[in-house]
Structures are given as structure tokens and as C-alpha cells.
C-alpha positions as CSV (number, residue, x, y, z in Angstrom):
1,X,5.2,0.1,-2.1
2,X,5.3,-3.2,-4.0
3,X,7.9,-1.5,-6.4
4,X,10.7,-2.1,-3.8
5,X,14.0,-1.8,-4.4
6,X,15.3,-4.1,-1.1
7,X,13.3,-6.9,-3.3
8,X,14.4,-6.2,-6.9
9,X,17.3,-4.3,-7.9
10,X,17.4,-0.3,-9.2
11,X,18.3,-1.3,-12.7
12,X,15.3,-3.5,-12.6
13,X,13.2,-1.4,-11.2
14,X,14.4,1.3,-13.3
15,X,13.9,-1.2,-16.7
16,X,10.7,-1.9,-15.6
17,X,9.1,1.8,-15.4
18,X,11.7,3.6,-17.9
19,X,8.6,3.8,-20.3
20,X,6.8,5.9,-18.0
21,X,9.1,8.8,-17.6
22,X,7.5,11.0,-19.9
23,X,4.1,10.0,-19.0
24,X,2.3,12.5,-16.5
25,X,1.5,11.5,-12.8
26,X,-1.9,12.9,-13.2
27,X,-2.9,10.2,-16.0
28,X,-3.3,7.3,-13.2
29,X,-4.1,9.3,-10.1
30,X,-8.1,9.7,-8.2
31,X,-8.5,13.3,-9.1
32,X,-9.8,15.7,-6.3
33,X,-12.2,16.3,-4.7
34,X,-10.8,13.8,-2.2
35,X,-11.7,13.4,1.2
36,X,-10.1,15.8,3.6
37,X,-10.2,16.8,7.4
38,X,-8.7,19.2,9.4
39,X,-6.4,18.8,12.0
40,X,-7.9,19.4,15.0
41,X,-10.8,16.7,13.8
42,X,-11.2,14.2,16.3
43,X,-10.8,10.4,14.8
44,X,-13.8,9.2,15.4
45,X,-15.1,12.0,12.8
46,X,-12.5,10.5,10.5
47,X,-13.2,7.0,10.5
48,X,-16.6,8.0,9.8
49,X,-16.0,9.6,6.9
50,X,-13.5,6.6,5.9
51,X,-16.3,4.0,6.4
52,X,-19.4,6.0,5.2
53,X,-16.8,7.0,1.9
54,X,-15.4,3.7,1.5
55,X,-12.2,4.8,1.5
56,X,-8.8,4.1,2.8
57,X,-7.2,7.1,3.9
58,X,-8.4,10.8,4.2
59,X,-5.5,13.7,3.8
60,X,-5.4,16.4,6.6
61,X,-5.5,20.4,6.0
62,X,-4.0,22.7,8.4
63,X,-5.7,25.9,8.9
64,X,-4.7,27.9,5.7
65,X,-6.1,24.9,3.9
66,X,-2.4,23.4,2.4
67,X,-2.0,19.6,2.8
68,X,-0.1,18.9,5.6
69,X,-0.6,15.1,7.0
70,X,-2.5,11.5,5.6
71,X,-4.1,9.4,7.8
72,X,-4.7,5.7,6.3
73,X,-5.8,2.8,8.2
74,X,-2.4,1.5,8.8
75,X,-2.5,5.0,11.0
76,X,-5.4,4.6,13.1
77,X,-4.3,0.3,13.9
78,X,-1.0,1.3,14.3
79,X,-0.9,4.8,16.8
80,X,-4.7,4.8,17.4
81,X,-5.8,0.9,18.6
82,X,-2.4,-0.4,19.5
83,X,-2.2,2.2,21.8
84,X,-5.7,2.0,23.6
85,X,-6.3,6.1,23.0
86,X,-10.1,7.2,22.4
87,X,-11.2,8.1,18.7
88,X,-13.3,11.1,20.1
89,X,-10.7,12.4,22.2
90,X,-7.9,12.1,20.2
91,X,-7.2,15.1,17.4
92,X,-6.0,14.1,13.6
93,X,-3.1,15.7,13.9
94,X,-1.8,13.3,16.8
95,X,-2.0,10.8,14.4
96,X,-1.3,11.4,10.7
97,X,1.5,10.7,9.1
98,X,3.1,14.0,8.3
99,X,5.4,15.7,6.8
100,X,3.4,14.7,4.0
101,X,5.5,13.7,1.1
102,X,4.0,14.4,-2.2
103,X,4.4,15.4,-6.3
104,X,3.9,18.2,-8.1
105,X,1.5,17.9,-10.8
106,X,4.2,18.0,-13.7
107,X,5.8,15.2,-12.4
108,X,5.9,11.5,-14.1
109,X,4.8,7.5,-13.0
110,X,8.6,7.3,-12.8
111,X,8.7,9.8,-10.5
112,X,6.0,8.5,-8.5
113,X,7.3,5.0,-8.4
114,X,10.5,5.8,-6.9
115,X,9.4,8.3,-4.7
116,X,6.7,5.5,-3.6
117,X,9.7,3.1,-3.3
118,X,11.9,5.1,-1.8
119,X,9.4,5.7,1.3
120,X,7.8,2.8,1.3
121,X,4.3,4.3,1.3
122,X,1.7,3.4,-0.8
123,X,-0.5,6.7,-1.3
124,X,1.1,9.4,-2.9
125,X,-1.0,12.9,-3.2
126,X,-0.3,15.2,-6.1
127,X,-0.3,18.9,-5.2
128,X,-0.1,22.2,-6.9
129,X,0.6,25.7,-5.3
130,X,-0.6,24.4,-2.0
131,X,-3.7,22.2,-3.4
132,X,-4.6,19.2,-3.3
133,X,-5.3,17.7,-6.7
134,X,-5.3,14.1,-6.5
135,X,-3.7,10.8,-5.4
136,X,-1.8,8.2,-6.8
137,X,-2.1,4.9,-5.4
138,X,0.3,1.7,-5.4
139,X,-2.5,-0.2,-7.0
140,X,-2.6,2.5,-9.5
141,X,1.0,1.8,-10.6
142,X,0.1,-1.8,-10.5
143,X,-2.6,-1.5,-12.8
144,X,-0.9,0.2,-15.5
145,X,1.7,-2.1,-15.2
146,X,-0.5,-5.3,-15.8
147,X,-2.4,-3.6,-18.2
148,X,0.6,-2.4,-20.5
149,X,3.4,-5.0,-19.9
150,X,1.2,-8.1,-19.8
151,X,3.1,-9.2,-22.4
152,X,6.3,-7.8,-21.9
153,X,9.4,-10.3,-22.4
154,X,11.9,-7.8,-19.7
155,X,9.0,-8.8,-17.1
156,X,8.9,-12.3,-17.8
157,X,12.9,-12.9,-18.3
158,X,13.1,-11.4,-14.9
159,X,10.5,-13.6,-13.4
160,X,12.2,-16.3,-15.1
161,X,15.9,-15.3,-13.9
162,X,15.5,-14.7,-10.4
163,X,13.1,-17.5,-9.0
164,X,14.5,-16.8,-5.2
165,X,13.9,-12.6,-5.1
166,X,10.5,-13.6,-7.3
167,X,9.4,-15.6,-4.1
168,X,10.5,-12.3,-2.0
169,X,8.8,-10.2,-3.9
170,X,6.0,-12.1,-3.9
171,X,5.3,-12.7,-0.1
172,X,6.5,-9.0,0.2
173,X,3.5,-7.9,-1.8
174,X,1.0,-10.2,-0.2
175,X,2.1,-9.5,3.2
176,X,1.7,-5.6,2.2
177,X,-1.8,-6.4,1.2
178,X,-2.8,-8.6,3.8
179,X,-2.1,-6.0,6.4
180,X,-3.8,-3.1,4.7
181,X,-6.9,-5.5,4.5
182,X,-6.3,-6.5,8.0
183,X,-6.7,-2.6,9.0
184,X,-9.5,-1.6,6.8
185,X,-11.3,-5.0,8.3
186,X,-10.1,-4.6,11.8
187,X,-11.4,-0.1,11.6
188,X,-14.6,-1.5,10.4
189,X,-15.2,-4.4,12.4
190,X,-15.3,-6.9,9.7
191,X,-14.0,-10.4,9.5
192,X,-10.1,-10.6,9.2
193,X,-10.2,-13.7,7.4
194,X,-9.7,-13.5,3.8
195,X,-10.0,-15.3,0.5
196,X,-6.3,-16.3,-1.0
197,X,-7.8,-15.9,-4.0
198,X,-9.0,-12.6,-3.9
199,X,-5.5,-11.2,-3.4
200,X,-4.4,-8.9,-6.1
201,X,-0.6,-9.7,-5.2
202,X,-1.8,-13.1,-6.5
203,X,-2.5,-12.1,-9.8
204,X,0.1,-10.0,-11.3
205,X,2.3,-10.9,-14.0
206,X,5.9,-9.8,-13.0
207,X,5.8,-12.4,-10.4
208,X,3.2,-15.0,-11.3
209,X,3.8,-18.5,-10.2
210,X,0.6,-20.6,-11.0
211,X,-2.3,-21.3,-7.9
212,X,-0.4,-24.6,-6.8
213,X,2.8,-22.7,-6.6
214,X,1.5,-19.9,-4.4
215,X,0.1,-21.4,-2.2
216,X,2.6,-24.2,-1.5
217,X,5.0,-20.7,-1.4
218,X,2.2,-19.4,1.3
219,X,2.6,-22.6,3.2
220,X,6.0,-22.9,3.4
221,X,6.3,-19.3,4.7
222,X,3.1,-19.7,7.5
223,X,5.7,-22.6,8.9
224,X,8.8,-20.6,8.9
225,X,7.9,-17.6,10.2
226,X,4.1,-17.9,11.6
227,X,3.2,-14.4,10.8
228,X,0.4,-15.7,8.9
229,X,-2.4,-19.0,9.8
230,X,-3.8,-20.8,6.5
231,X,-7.3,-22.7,7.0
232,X,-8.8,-24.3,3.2
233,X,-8.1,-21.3,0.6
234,X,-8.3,-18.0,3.1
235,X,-5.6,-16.6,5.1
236,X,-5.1,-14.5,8.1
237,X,-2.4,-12.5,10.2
238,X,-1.5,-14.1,13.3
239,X,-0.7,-11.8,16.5
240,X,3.0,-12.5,15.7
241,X,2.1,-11.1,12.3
242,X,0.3,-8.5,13.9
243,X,3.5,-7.5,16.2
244,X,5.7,-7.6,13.0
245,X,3.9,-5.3,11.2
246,X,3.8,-2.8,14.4
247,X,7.7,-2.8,14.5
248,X,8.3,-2.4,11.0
249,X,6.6,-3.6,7.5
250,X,9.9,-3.0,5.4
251,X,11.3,-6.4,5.3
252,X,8.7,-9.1,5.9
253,X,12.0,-11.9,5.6
């Protein structure tokens, strides 16, 4: 979750959602119906449904129906492709990430933010009584971010005050992003080579820097740690990238 607290600190953190702790989760999240599967589904069935849907992750029911498990493409790369087992033979539950860890519906952004940063995971369902009734996304947090605080002077003056954790936080994000649109390519056998550009890490205003500054920031990290291969203006993940992000995507440093 790009709202990390290894990156920026808790007061930080804390300053920059302490307007959202009276605002309900449900406001910002996809409401159901969502896409669910049982599990005892095979993964081939799932990755259907993923690529038919267009979406990035489909939350697994257990036989009284209570959400129990997520699967997201990160997943099906990491326990499904690295480790050469068969979609069609394989069940859902051999794979999702469970115990699922969720809100309740009277619960607040803050709370979502921290719980998102606290377990570094970017999809956060929101259940009631045993149901599913929606999810809340990183990119939803981001949004309401760059659409309320724009202008905000705390974002800025932090920007402006820690120029070294700014760069952290922002190779952090793009490396986050860059692998979840390395596994949605990858699942769907699409190109894994991507416009720079196109990045919403690029783009928002807490950590900024200007094109020429990104990319010169991009550059300088391909050369000292080679978990990434620049060509023009797209990008990609290199296998030592690749290898990275199979042993752990917490600290990209």
C-alpha cells in the first residue's frame, strides 16, 4: 500500500489522512456485487472470470457463503506460474491469500489506510455479518487524496522537506505498480513493456518531481539496483526484478 509507513513516518501518515477519520469506508469503495468464486474452483475458471471481467482480483467464499480468501494477480504469478502448477488442476483455495483481512462497514478511510499500510496489501474488502459488500482499493485512497489535497500546503511542505524519503516513496510506489501491471500483463499474455508515462505513481501530488526529474530518478535506480530495464520512455521488470518481488515487495531499497 503506497501509504507506507517504512517510507514516510506515522505522524505523517497520520497528518496526511486525519481528515478522513469520520468519513465512512463505504464512500470510496466498488460496491458489491463483486466477483466471487468458491473454493474448490479450479484457477483456470478464475482467471477466466478475471480476464473476461476485467478485473484484478476475485474474493473466494467457502461453503456457507462468508468471505474467506482473495486471489489477485500477484496470487496466481507468485504461487500459481512461479511454481509451474496447472490452472485446471489446481483448487482456489491452494492459492488465495487467506485469512482474509477486512472492515466492517462502519469503519473509516482512516481506518482503511492503516489497516492497508499495516499489511501491506492493496485491496481491502468491506464486510457485514458475514457479507461481502464491497472493496476498497489503494487507488481508491489515492484518488481521494489527489482529488481533495491537490492543493494542500502539509502535502507539499512534506514533499518539500524530505527530498531523500520523497525519492523512496516514489520508486516504492512505481515499483508497487509496475509489478501489479507486470501480473495482470503476464495472466493475460500481454506485452510487459509499459509506457512511463502512463504510471499513475507518476502523477500524484505528495511526491511530484517534474518528468525530467522522474525519470533521471528512474535511471539512476535501473543502474543501482537492475530490477528494472529503461528503453526511450517505457519501462520493464528485469528477471532480477522479477526474483525481488517473489522474495518480498516490502522494501524495494
Amino acid at each position: 500500500m503506497w501509504l507506507a509507513e517504512q517510507i514516510y513516518s506515522r505522524e505523517e501518515v497520520i497528518l496526511l489522512m486525519n481528515d478522513y477519520k469520520t468519513i465512512s469506508v463505504t464512500s470510496i469503495m466498488t460496491p458489491a456485487p463483486l466477483e466471487t468464486a468458491s473454493r474448490t474452483d479450479n484457477v483456470d475458471t478464475i482467471i477466466r472470470i478475471m480476464t473476461v471481467k476485467n478485473k484484478s482480483s476475485v474474493v473466494i467464499l467457502n461453503e456457507l457463503k462468508h468471505p474467506e480468501g482473495i486471489i489477485t494477480e500477484r496470487d496466481i504469478v507468485r504461487r500459481l506460474v512461479f511454481e509451474s502448477k496447472d490452472a485446471k488442476f489446481t483448487q482456489a483455495s491452494e492459492i488465495m491469500s487467506s485469512p482474509l483481512i477486512s472492515l466492517n462497514d462502519d469503519a473509516h478511510i482512516y481506518d482503511a489506510a492503516m489497516v492497508m499500510s499495516k499489511h501491506s496489501i492493496r485491496r481491502l474488502p468491506i464486510i457485514k455479518d458475514n457479507v461481502l459488500l464491497g472493496i476498497v482499493t489503494a487507488t481508491d485512497l489515492a484518488r481521494i487524496l489527489y482529488q481533495e489535497n491537490r492543493t494542500d500546503g502539509n502535502l507539499h511542505a512534506i514533499a518539500r522537506g524530505s527530498l531523500p524519503r520523497n525519492k523512496k516513496f516514489f520508486i516504492w510506489n512505481f515499483m508497487e505498480e509496475l509489478c501489479d501491471r507486470y501480473e495482470e500483463a503476464h495472466s493475460k499474455d500481454l506485452t510487459t513493456v509499459f509506457k512511463i508515462r502512463d504510471f499513475k505513481s507518476t502523477e500524484l501530488p505528495i511526491f511530484t518531481q517534474g518528468k525530467p526529474h522522474i525519470f533521471q530518478t528512474l535511471k539512476e535506480y535501473e543502474q543501482d539496483k537492475g530490477f528494472i530495464r529503461i528503453e526511450d520512455d517505457t519501462v520493464t521488470v528485469t528477471s532480477k526484478g522479477l526474483l525481488k518481488a517473489k522474495e518480498s515487495r516490502h522494501d524495494w531499497d
